[in-house]
C-alpha positions in Angstrom: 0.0 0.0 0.0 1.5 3.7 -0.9 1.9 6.9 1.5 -1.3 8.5 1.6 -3.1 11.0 3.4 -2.9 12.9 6.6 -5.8 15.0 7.9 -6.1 16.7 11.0 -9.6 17.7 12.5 -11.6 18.5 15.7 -14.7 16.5 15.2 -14.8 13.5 12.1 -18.0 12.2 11.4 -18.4 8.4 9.8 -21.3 7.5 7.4 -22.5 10.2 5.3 -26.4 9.0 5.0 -28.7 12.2 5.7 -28.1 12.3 9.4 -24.3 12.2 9.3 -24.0 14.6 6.6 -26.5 16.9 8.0 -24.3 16.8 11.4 -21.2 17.3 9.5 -22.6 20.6 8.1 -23.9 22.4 11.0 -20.4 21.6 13.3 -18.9 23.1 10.1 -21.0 25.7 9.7 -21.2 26.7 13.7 -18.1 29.3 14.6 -16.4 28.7 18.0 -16.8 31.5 20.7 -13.1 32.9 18.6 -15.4 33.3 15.8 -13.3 30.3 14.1 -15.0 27.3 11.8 -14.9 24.2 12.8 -12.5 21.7 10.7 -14.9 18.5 10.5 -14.4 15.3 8.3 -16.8 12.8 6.8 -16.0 9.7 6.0 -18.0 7.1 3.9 -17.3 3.6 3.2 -18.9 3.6 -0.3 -19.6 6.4 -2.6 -22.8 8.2 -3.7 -25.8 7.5 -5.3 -25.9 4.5 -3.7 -28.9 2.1 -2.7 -30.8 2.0 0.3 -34.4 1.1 0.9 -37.0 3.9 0.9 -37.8 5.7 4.6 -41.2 7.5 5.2 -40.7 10.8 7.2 -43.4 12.0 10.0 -44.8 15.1 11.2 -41.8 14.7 14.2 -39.2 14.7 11.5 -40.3 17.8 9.8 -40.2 19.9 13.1 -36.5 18.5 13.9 -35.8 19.7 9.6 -37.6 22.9 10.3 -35.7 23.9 13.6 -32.2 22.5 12.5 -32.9 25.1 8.9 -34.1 27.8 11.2 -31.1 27.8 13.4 -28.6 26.9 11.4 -29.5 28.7 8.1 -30.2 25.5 6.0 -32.6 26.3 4.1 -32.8 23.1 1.9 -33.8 21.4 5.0 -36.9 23.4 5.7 -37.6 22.4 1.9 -37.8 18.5 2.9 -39.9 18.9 5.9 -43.1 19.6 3.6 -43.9 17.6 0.2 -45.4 21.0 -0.7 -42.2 22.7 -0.1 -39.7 19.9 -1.6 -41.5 19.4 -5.2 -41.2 23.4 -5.8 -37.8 23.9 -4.4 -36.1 20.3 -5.3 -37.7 18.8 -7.4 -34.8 16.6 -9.2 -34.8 15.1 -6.0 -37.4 12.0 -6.1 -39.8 11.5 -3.3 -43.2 10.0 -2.5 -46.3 11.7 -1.0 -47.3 10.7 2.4 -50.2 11.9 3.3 -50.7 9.5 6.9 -50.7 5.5 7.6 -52.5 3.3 6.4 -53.2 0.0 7.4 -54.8 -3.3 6.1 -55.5 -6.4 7.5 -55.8 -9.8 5.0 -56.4 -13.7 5.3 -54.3 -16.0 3.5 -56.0 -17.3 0.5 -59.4 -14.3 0.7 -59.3 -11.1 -1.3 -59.2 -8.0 1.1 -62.5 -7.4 -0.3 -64.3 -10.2 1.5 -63.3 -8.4 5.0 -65.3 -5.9 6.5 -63.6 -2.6 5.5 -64.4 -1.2 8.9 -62.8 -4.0 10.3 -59.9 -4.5 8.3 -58.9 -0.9 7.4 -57.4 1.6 9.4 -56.4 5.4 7.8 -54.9 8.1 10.0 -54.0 11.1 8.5 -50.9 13.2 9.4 -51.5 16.3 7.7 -54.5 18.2 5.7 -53.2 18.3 2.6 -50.5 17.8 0.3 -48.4 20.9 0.7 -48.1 20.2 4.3 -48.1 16.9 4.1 -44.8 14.0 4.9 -42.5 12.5 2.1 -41.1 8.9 1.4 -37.4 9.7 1.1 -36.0 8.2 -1.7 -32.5 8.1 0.5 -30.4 7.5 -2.7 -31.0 11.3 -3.8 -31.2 12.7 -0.7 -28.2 10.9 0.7 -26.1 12.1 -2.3 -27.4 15.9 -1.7 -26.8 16.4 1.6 -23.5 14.7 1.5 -23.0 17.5 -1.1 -24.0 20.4 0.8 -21.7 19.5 3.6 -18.9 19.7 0.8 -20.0 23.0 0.2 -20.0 23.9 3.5 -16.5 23.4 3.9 -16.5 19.5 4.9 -13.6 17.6 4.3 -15.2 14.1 2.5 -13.4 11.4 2.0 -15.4 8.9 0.2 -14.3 4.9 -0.5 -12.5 4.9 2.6 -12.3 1.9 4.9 -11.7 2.1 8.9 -9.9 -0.1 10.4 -8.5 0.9 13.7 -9.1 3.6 16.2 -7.0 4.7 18.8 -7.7 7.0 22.0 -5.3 9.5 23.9 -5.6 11.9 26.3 -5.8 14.6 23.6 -7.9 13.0 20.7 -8.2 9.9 18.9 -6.5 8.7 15.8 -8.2 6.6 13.0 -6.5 4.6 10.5 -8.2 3.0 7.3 -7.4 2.9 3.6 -8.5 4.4 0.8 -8.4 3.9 -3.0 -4.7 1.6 -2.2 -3.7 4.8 0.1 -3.4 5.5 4.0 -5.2 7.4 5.6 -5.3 8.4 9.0 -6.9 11.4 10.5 -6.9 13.1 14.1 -9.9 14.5 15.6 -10.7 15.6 19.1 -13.8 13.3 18.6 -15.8 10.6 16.5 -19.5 10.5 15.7 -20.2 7.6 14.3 -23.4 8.0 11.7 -21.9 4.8 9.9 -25.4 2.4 11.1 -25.8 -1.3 11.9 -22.6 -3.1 12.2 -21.1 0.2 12.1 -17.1 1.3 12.6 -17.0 1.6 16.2 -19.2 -1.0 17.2 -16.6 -3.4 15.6 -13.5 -1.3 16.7 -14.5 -0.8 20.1 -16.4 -4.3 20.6 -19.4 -2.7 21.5 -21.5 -5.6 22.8 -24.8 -6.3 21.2 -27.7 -7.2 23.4 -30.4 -7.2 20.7 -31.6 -10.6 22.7 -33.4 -8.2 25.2 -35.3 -6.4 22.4 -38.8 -8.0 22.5 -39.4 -8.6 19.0 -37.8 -10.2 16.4 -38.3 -10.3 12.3 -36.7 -10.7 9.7 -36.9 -8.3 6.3 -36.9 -9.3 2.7 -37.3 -6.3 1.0 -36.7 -4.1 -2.4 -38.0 -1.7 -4.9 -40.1 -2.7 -7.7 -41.5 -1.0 -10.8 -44.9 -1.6 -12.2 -46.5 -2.0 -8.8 -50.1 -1.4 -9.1 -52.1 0.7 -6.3 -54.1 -0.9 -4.0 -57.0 0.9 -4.2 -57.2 0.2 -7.8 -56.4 -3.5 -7.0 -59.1 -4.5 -4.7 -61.5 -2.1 -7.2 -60.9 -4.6 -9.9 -61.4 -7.2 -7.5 -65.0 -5.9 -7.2 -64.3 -3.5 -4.0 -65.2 -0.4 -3.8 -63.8 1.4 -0.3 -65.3 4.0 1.6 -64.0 7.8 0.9 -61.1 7.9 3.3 -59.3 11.2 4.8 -57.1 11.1 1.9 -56.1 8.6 -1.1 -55.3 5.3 0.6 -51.9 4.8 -1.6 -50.5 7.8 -0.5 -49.4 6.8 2.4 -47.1 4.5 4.0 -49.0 1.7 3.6 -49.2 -1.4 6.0 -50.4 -4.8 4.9 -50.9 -6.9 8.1 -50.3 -10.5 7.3 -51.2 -13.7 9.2 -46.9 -14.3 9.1 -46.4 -10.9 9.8 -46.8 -7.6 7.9 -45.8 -5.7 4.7 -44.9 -2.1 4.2 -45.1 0.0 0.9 -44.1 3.2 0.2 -45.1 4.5 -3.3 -42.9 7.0 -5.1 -43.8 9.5 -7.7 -41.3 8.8 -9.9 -43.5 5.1 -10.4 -41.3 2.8 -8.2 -42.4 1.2 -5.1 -40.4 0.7 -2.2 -41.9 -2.6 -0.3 -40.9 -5.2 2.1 -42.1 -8.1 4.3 -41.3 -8.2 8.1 -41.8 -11.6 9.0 -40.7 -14.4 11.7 -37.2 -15.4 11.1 -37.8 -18.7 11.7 -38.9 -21.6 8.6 -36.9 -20.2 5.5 -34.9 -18.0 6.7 -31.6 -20.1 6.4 -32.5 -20.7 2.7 -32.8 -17.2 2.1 -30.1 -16.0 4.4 -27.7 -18.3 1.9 -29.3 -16.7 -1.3 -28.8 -13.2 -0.7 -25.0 -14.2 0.7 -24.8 -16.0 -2.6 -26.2 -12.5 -4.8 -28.9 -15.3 -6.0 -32.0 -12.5 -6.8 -33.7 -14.8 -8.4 -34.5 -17.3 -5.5 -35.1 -14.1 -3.5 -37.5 -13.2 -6.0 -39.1 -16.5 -6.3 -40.0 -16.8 -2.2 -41.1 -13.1 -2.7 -43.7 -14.2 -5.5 -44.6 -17.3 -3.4 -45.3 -14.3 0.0 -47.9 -12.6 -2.4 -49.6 -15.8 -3.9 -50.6 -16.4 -0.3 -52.8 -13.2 -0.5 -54.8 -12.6 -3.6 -54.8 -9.0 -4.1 -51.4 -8.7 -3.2 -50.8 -11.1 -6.1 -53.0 -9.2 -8.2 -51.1 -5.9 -7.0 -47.3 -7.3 -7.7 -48.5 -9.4 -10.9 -46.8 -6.9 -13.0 -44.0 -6.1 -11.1 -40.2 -6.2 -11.4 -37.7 -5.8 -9.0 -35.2 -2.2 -9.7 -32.2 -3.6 -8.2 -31.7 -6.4 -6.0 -33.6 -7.4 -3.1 -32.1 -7.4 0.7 -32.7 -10.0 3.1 -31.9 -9.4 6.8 -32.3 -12.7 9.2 -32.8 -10.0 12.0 -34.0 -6.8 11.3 -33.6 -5.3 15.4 -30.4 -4.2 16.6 -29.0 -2.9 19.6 -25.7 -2.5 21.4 -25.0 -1.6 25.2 -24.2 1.9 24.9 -24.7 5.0 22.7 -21.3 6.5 24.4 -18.3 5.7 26.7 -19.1 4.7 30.1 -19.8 7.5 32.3 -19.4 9.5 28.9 -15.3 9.4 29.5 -14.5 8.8 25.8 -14.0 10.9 22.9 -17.1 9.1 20.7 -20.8 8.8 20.3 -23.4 6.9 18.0 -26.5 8.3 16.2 -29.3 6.1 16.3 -28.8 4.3 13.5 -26.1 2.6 14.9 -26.7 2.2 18.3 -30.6 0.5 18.0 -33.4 -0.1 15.6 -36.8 -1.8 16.5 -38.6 -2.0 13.2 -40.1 0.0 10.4 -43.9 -0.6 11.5 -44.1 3.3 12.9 -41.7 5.3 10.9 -39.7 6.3 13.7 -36.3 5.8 12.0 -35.3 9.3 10.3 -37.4 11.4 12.7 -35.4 9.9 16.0 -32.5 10.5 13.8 -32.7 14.2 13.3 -33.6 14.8 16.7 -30.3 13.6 17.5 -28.7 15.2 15.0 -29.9 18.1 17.1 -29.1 17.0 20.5 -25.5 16.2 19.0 -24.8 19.6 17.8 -25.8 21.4 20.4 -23.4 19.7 22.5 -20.7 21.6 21.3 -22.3 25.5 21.4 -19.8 27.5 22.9 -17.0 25.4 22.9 -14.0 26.4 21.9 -11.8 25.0 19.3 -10.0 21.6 20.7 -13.0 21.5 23.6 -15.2 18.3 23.6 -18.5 17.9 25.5 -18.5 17.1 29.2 -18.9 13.8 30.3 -22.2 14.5 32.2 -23.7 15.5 28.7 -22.4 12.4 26.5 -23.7 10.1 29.6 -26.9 11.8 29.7 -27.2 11.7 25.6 -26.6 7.7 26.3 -28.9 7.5 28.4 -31.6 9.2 26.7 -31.5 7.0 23.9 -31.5 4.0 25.5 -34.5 5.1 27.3 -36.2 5.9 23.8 -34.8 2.5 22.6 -36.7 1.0 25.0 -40.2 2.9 24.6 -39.9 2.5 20.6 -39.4 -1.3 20.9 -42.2 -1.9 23.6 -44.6 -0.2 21.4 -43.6 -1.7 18.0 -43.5 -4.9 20.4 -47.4 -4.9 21.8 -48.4 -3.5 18.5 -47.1 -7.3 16.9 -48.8 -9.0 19.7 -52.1 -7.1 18.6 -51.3 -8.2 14.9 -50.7 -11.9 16.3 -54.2 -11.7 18.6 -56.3 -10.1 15.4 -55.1 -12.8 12.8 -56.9 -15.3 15.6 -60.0 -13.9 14.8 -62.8 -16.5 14.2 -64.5 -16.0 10.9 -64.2 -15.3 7.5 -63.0 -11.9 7.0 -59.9 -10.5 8.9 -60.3 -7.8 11.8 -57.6 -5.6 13.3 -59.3 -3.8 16.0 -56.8 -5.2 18.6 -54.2 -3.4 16.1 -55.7 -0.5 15.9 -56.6 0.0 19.4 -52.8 -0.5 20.3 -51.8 1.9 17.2 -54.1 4.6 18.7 -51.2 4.4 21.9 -48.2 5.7 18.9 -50.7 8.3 17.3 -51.6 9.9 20.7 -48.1 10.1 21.6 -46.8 10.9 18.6 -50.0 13.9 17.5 -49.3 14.8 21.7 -45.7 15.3 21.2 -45.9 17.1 18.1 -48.9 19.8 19.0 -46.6 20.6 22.1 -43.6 21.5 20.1 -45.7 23.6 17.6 -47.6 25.3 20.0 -45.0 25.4 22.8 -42.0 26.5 21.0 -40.8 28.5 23.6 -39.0 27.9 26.7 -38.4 24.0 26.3 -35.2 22.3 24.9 -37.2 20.1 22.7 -34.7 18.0 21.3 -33.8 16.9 25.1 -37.3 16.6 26.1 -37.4 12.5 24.9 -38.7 11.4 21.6 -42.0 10.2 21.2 -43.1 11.4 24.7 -41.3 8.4 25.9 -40.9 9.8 29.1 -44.3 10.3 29.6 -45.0 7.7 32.8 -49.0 7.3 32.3 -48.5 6.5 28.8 -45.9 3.9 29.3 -49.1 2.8 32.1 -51.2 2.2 29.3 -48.8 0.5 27.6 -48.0 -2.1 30.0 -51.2 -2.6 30.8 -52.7 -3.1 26.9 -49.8 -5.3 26.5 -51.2 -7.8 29.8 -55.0 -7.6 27.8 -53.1 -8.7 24.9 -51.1 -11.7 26.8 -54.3 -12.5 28.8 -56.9 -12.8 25.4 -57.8 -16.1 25.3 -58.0 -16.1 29.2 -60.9 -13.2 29.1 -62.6 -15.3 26.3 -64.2 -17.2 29.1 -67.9 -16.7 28.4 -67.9 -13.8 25.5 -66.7 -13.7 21.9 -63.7 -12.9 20.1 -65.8 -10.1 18.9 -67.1 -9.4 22.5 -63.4 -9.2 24.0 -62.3 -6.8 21.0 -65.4 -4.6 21.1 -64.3 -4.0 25.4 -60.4 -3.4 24.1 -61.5 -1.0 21.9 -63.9 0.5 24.6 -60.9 0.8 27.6 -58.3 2.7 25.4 -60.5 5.5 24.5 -61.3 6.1 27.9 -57.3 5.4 28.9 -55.3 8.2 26.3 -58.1 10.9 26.7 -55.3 13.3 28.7 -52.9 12.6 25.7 -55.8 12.2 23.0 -55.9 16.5 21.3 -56.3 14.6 18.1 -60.0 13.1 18.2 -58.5 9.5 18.4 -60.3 6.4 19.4 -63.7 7.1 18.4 -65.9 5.2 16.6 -67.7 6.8 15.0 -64.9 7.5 12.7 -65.0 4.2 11.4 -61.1 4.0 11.8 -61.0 7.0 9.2 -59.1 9.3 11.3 -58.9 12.9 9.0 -56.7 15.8 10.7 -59.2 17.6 12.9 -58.3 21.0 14.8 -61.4 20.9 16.9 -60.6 18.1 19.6 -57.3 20.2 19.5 -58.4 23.4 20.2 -61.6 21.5 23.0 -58.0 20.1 24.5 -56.2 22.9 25.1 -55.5 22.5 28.8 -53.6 19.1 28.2 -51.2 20.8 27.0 -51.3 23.4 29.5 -52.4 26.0 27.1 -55.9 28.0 26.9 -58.4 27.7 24.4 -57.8 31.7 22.8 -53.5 30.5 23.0 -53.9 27.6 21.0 -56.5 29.0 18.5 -54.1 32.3 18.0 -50.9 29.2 17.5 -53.0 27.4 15.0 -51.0 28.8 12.0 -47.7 27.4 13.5 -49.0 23.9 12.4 -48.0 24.8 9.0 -44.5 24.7 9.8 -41.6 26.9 11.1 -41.0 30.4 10.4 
């Protein structure tokens, strides 16, 4: 191997997918108290575009874009917290309109259509229309821009690099890697490590994983596809005609809950799907494991055919379709290692979420707890000066507010799959998911609670450090626990009633339970599991968040977005 390269820096920053990049930028961008840039380096592994499976953004996602633009004058990101606001300013940039979740329960071998749609369909919107509304990222373009932008900024990237040893002194750390048949090695006072799963210091640093105590396990077979046909129009041929929901069912991320599991879908404008199942990783998954090792996309293809046949209008709705690039198989999709930071925060490194844990697609949290991070991250160095490093007690407390959303993200993603498990039992015919969609009301309150206290609060709360997803909110973690022991304890409290008896009294103790969280109008039936956005249970629910009637009527208009 020749000489190579020698960089010197106070903060590098590994893996240059939208979060890293967007770090790299602001610490770039930021001037010390001597009115000095930062010197910040970003390092990737491979080299942009590059593949990765579609993400679907949330309402929580655009506030983190919309204050990280505001404060740091990014503009560009205030552009990708709205669909609106992205197709007018970026439009060579491909997305997908999300206009809320939507969710669909089937039985192998029936048509959706045979299903009662009010039991079997669940829509909740997450915005009024589709200026305001979320995206589907199509992370390939927007990976590739941002990691751009932090050029621009004055970033140091170093592309096609590999890491491969890390060492820590009392005055910094060193890195050593390769790249392109060169050294390189670069000095920083500190490493954040935006590289993901199996990232660099996990392996450098034998970070030990303890995904074992993450309550649910999957596997994911997943891909994008071309000539995927809508659902809506699918079940239509197949003689169904649904009910008018809060916005076009397609245009969403879309959730197909399956008697093996579930499948997500998240359409794209530009005509490709992004889709993939989320199932058990028992039975096959050896087999497969070995064909995606082996590059063998046909075989992948073939079990992926052989998923939909099981389901007849998901057949119907892939019967055209053709993979655009290969498919990715994962024997475990959860992650998660023992710490987000040195113990006691006495080290010179931290991990972004990515790297550090992941649950499971089902509720979009992925870029959203991301950005927030992003957030937190940065604002560990204001008003340092140059060569300074956070204090201890804030790395440990970053660590350990992670771990505590960790936690909260997997227990709800974990009773929500016990509620999918409990409503494929169903007696009957037709599927019914109203023990899903009782425990999916818990998310939406949190997640509608969380959001109309940051738009309507602004002020004089550190949002980023307040815990994503209201996970510290102790009553809802309550109701959590205690919809997870109705769950464990179904068949048990089948003793003289129905299945449909036992779901109808779920249904009927959640309402009652999220009411001081609920500012959204959730868990009422007469919506019919149609939930559109609705101010007026907001504005009737002022005092939960602590706000009057007249405050939050005159804070509507901050709903829109920031400044």
């Amino acid at each position: 191997m020749s000489e190579g390269e020698h960089l010197c820096c106070e903060v590098v920053v590994v893996g240059s997918g939208f979060a890293g990049s967007i770090l790299a930028r602001v610490l770039a961008r930021a001037p010390t108290p001597g009115g000095r840039s930062r010197r910040v380096v970003l390092v990737e592994r491979g080299a942009h575009p590059r593949f990765a499976l579609g993400e679907s953004s949330t309402p929580l996602a655009a506030i983190a874009l919309e204050r990280l633009a505001h404060r740091h004058g990014l503009a560009d990101l205030r552009a990708f917290a709205a669909y609106g606001r992205w197709s007018a300013a970026q439009p060579r940039l491909r997305r997908g309109l999300k206009r809320g979740f939507s969710f669909f329960a089937h039985r192998r071998g029936m048509p959706f259509g045979a299903s009662a749609q009010a039991e079997a369909r669940l829509l909740v919107a997450a915005s009024p229309s589709d200026e305001l509304a979320d995206a589907h990222w199509l992370r390939q373009d927007v990976d590739a821009e941002l990691a751009t932008r932090a050029q621009e900024a004055g970033v140091i990237f170093r592309d096609r690099t590999v890491l491969t040893g890390y060492e820590e002194g009392a005055n910094g750390v060193v890195l050593r890697g390769e790249r392109q048949g060169r050294r390189l090695t670069i000095e920083a006072d500190f490493v954040v490590d935006a590289s993901g799963r199996d990232g660099f210091l996990a392996g450098c640093l034998g970070l030990t994983s303890v995904v074992d105590q993450v309550p649910v396990t999957s596997s994911l077979l997943a891909g994008h596809f071309h000539g995927v046909h809508g659902f809506v129009e699918t079940v239509s041929e197949e003689g169904t005609r649904l009910a008018a929901g809060p916005y076009p069912d397609d245009r969403a991320a879309v959730h197909h809950l399956l008697e093996e599991g579930w499948m997500y879908q998240l359409p794209f404008d530009h005509g490709v799907m992004s889709a993939g199942f989320l199932l058990p990783p028992g039975g096959d998954a050896g087999r497969l494991a070995a064909a995606a090792s082996a590059g063998d996309r046909d075989r992948l293809w073939r079990y992926w055919r052989c998923l939909c046949a099981d389901y007849p209008s998901l057949s119907r709705q892939f019967r055209h379709a053709v993979p655009a690039g290969p498919l990715i198989y994962r024997r475990r999709v959860q992650h998660r290692l023992d710490r987000a930071v040195a113990a006691g925060g006495r080290g010179r490194w931290l991990l972004l979420p990515g790297g550090y844990a992941f649950a499971d697609p089902l509720f979009s949290t992925g870029i959203a707890w991301s950005l927030v991070a992003v957030e937190r991250v940065a604002s560990l160095w204001d008003g340092l000066a140059a060569g300074e490093v956070p204090e201890p007690a804030a790395l440990a407390g970053y660590g350990a507010l992670l771990s505590r959303e960790a936690s909260w993200i997997e227990s709800l993603v974990a009773t929500a799959y016990r509620a999918i498990e409990v409503a494929q039992a169903a007696p009957g015919v037709g599927a019914d998911l109203r023990p899903f969609a009782a425990v999916a009301q818990l998310y939406f309150v949190a997640a509608s609670f969380h959001e109309a206290s940051q738009r309507l609060k602004p002020e004089g709360c550190d949002w980023p450090w307040e815990g994503f997803l209201a996970c510290d909110e102790g009553g809802l973690r309550a109701i959590l626990d205690e919809a997870d022991h109705w769950l464990c304890t179904w068949e048990e409290g089948l003793e003289g009633a129905s299945w449909a008896d036992r779901a109808a009294e779920f249904e009927s103790w959640i309402g009652p339970a999220i009411e001081p969280w609920n500012i959204a109008g959730l868990a009422d039936p007469r919506r019919q599991n149609l939930y559109p956005v609705d101010f007026a249970p907001l504005v009737a629910g002022a005092a939960k968040l602590g706000l009057s009637v007249a405050q939050v009527e005159a804070a509507l208009p901050r709903l829109g977005g920031l400044g």
